[in-house]
N, C-alpha and C positions, 0 to 999 in steps of 0.2 A: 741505396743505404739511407737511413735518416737519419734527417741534421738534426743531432738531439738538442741543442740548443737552442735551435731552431722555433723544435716542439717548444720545448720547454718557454721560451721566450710567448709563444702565439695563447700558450694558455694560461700563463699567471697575465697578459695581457686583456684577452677577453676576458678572465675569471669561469673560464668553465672548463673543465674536464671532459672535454668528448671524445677522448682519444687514449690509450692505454698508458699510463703514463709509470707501470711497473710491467717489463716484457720480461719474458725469461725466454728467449731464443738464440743465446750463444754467438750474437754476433755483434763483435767489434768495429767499434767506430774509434779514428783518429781524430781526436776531440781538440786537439792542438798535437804542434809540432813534438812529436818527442811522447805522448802521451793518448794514452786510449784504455778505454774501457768496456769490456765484456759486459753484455746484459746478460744476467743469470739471478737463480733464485737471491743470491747476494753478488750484486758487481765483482767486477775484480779491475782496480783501477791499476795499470800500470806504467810508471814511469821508466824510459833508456837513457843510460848515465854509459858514460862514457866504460864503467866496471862489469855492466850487467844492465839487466830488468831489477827495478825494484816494486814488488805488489802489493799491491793494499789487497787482504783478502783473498781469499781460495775458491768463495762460494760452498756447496754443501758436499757432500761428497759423489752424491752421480752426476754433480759438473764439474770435478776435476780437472777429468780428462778432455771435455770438452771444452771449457773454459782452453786451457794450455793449447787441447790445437789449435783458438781461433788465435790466442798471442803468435804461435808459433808462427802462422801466416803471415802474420804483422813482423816479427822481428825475433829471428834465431838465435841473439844473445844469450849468456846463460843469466839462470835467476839468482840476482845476488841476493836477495833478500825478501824473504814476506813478511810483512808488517800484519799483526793481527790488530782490527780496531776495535775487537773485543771477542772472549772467547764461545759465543753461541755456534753452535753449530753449522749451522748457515754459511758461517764465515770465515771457520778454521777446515770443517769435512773436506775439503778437498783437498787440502796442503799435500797429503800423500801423493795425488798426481804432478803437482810440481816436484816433488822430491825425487820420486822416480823417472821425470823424464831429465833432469841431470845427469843420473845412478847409469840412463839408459847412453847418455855421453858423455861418461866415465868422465866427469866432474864431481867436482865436491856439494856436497850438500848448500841449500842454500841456506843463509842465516832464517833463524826463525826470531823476528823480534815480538814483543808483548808485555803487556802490564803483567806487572808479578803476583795477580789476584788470579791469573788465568789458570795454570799449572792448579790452583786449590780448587778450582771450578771442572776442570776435567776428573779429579776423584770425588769430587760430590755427583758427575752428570755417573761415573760408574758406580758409586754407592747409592745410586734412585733409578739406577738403569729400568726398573721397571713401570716404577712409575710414568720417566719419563713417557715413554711408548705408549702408554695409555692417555698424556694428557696430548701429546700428536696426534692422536688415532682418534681424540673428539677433536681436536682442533682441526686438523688437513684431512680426516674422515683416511688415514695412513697411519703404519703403524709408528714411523718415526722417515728421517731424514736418509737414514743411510740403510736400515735394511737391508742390512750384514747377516749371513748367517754363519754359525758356530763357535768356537771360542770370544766371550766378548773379553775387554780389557779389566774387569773386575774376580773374571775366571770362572764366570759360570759359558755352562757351553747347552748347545742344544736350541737359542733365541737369537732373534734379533740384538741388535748395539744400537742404542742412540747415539752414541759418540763414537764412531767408526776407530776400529784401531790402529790403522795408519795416520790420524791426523797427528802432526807433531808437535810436540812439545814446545813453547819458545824457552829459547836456549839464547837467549840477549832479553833483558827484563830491566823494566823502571819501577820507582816507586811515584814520581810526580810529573819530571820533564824529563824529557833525554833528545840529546841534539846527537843526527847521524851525519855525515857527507857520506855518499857514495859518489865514485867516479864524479864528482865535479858540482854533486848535488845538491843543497842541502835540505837538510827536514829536521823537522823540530817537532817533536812530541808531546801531547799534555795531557796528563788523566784528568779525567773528570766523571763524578758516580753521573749514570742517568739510567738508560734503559737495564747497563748491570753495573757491577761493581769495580771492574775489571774495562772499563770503556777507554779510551782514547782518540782525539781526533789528532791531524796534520796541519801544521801549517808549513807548506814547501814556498820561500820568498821568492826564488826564480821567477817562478810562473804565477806568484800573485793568489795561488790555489790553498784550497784547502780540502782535506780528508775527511768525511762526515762522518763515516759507518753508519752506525743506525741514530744518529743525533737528529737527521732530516733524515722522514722517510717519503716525505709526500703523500703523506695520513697525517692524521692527527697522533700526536706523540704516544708510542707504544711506553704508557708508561703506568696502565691498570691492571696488566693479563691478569685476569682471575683465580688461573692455574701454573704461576709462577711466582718465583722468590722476588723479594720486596723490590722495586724501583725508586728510585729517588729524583722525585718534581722540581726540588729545591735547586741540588745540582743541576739537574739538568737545564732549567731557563736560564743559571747563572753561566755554564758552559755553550751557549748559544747567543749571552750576552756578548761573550767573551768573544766568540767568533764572528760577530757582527762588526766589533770594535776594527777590525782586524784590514777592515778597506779591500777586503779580497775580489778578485775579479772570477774567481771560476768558484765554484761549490760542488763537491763531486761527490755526492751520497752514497750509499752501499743502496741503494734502493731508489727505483725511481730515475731523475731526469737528471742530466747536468744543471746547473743556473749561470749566467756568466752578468757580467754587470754590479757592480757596488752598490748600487743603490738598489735593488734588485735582490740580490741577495741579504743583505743587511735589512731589509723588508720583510722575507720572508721569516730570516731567524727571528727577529726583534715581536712579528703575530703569533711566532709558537710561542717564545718562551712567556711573552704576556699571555695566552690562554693558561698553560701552566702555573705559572706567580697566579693567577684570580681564582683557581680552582683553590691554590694551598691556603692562600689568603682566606678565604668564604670558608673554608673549612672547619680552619682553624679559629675564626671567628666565634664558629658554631659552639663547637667542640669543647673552647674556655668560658660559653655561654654554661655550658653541661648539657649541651642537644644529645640523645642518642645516634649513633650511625643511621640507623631505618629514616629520621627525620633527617639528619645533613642528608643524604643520597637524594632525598625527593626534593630536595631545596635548594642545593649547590647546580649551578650549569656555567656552562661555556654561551656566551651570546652567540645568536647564530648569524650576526656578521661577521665572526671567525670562521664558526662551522662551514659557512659558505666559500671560503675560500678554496681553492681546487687542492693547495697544499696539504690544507688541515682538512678534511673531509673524516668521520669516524666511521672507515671502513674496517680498520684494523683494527683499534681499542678505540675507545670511547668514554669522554669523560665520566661518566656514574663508574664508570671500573677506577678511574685512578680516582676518584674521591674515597672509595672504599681503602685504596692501597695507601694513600696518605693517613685515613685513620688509624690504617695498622703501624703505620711508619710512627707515627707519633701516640699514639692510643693502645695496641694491644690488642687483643683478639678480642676482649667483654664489649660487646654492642650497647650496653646499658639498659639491657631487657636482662631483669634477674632470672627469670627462667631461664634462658639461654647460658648462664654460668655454670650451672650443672642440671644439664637435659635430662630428660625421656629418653628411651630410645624411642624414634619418630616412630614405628611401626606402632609401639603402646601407645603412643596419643593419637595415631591415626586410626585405632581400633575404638580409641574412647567417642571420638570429635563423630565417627560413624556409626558409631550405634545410639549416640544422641540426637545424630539427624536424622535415621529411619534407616540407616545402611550402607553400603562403600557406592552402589551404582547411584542412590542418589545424589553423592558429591560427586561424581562422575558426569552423572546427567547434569547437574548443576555448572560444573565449571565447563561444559558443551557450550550452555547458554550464553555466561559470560563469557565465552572465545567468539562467539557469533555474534556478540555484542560490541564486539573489541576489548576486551577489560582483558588483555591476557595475563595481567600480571596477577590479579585474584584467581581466574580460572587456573593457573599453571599450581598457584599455593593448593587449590582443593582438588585437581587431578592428582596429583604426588601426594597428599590425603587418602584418596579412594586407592591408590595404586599399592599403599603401605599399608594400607590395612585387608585389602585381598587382592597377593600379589601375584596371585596364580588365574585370577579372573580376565579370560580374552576378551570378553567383552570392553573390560574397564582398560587394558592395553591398547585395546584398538580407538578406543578416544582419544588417550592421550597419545599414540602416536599423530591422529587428527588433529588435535590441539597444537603439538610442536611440530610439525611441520607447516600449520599456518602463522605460529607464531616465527619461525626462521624466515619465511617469508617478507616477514614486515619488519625483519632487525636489519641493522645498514651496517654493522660492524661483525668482519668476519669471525672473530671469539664467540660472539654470541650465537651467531648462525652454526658455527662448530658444535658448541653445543644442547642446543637446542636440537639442531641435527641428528647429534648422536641419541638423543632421546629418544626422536621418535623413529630410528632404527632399531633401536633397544625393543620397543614396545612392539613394534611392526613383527618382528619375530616371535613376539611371544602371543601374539594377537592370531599367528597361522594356527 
């Protein structure tokens, strides 16, 4: 078994990442006395209290069940309680398997605790249920997390559920803080906006620890997805201030490694949430200069003495996404390009911009060049040109699936590789 501590110690030590530092393999380690965590799509940290298990997190919902058996192995108590540290899928999907292996030892249900933004966020994930499934299926090239079929929980039937309909409800809810004991335990609660709305971390004083969720993921902070509801930068470096302050000896993320050590962990929080503060900062510099978005995006960066860090790496998001998500935060959807107020539809300006340059395959040909040049970000604007304006042309598909699968290639944050991915699958098909 590995000493994830261990790990986690040998790599923020040398500063390199050579080694997986998010597993999803289902097996528990006893990280301290009393306490272990599941490695899964989302951990599942849990605490034995003299009353029960108390769990941070479910993971998604086809780790449920295996999440529960690797605890089971560890400690047959029943689950007094699961703590959700926000409600994305990931991290509530499975509760349904804790729930039923109680039901299966005719015990009581466990508490379900959570921020009271969560409950509003489970009927928006069923009122976008389709959506959803479409922005998973570029993002994890899947149709979504749980991959349920027939009746979903918004009552269309016949599809897939993004939000599985066993995950439960929390039924014990805060608005700011809320302090629990369990058998002997204590935990204290604190919202704070960052990656949703709806977030909270732990601080348990016993053990010195604290509960991350997705605050640390050992990326750089998920706080741009391109293809999701607004994040908040501001909160979150101030809620990572906040958990720095805190002298904590263990750091137990929903993702990624354990951290142990105060000085240590208060290091790692205090690099995120300054990459964060300098992005909002430079943005917002711009911004009350009157820059448009297109110029802050090419202008705003993160140093890459952060970027280097094994923590913050933009494998997941990547600053240019949370510069755009901060514009929207404070700015609004107007780019400051007046055309773009009230558009074309692109197909019409993609039919005009190619019959001014001689046809669709010669900005087809053209943005080949620049891709072979490196310039993908020009080639990819005049592929999706030639592609809108003759969209039935296999020829002009088969480039630009050429095009974005060499540009996924060369992108280091999985959002982007998702979909750029899905593009040139898109094209690939129509290109046979």
């Amino acid at each position: 078994m590995t000493d994830l501590f261990k790990l986690s110690d040998k790599i923020i030590r040398e500063g390199v990442a050579n080694e997986p530092v998010n597993r999803v393999n289902f097996e528990l380690s006893e990280i301290a006395n009393g306490i272990a965590m599941v490695e899964a799509f989302s951990h599942s940290i849990v605490f034995a209290t003299d009353d029960g298990l108390v769990t941070f997190d479910t993971s998604a919902e086809f780790g449920g069940q295996p999440v529960v058996k690797a605890i089971r192995g560890w400690n047959k108590d029943r689950f007094h309680s699961l703590v959700y540290t926000h409600g994305h899928v990931d991290h509530v999907g499975g509760s349904g398997a804790f729930v039923q292996s109680e039901r299966d030892a005719k015990r009581p249900d466990p508490a379900v605790i959570g921020h009271e933004n969560i409950s509003a966020r489970f009927d928006r994930y069923n009122m976008t249920n389709g959506y959803n499934l479409v922005v998973n299926k570029r993002q994890f090239g899947r149709a979504g997390m749980s991959n349920v079929a027939g009746m979903n929980p918004a009552g269309l039937t016949g599809g897939p559920t993004f939000l599985p309909k066993t995950a439960a409800r929390p039924d014990i809810t805060f608005k700011e803080e809320m302090s629990l004991s369990v058998g002997g335990l204590e935990i204290k609660l604190k919202h704070a906006k960052g990656e949703t709305d709806d977030h909270a971390w732990a601080w348990i004083p016993e053990h010195k620890a604290i509960c991350a969720g997705d605050f640390f993921i050992w990326n750089f902070p998920n706080a741009g997805n391109p293809q999701k509801v607004q994040r908040f930068p501001v909160e979150w470096a101030a809620a990572m201030r906040d958990m720095a302050s805190m002298n904590a000896e263990m750091l137990l993320p929903a993702h990624g490694l354990p951290i142990r050590g105060s000085e240590q962990i208060k290091a790692v929080l205090e690099d995120s949430a300054t990459a964060l503060e300098g992005l909002v900062r430079d943005t917002l510099e711009m911004m009350n200069a009157g820059a448009t978005k297109n110029d802050i995006v090419h202008a705003v960066s993160v140093s890459q003495e952060l970027l280097d860090k094994p923590y913050l790496r933009p494998l997941y998001d990547e600053p240019e996404f949370v510069v755009n998500n901060i514009w929207r935060l404070y700015g609004g959807w107007y780019d400051g390009n007046p055309a773009n107020l009230k558009p074309a539809r692109e197909s019409e300006l993609a039919s005009e911009i190619a019959q001014l340059s001689g046809g669709s395959i010669v900005l087809a040909e053209r943005a080949e060049e620049l891709a072979a040049a490196g310039d993908f970000r020009l080639a990819c604007h005049l592929i999706e040109l030639a592609v809108q304006s003759d969209f039935n042309s296999k020829q002009i598909h088969g480039i630009r699936a050429k095009i974005y699968k060499q540009r996924r290639k060369i992108e280091s944050s999985l959002m982007a590789k998702g979909i750029f991915g899905y593009a040139a699958r898109e094209s690939s098909s129509k290109s046979e």
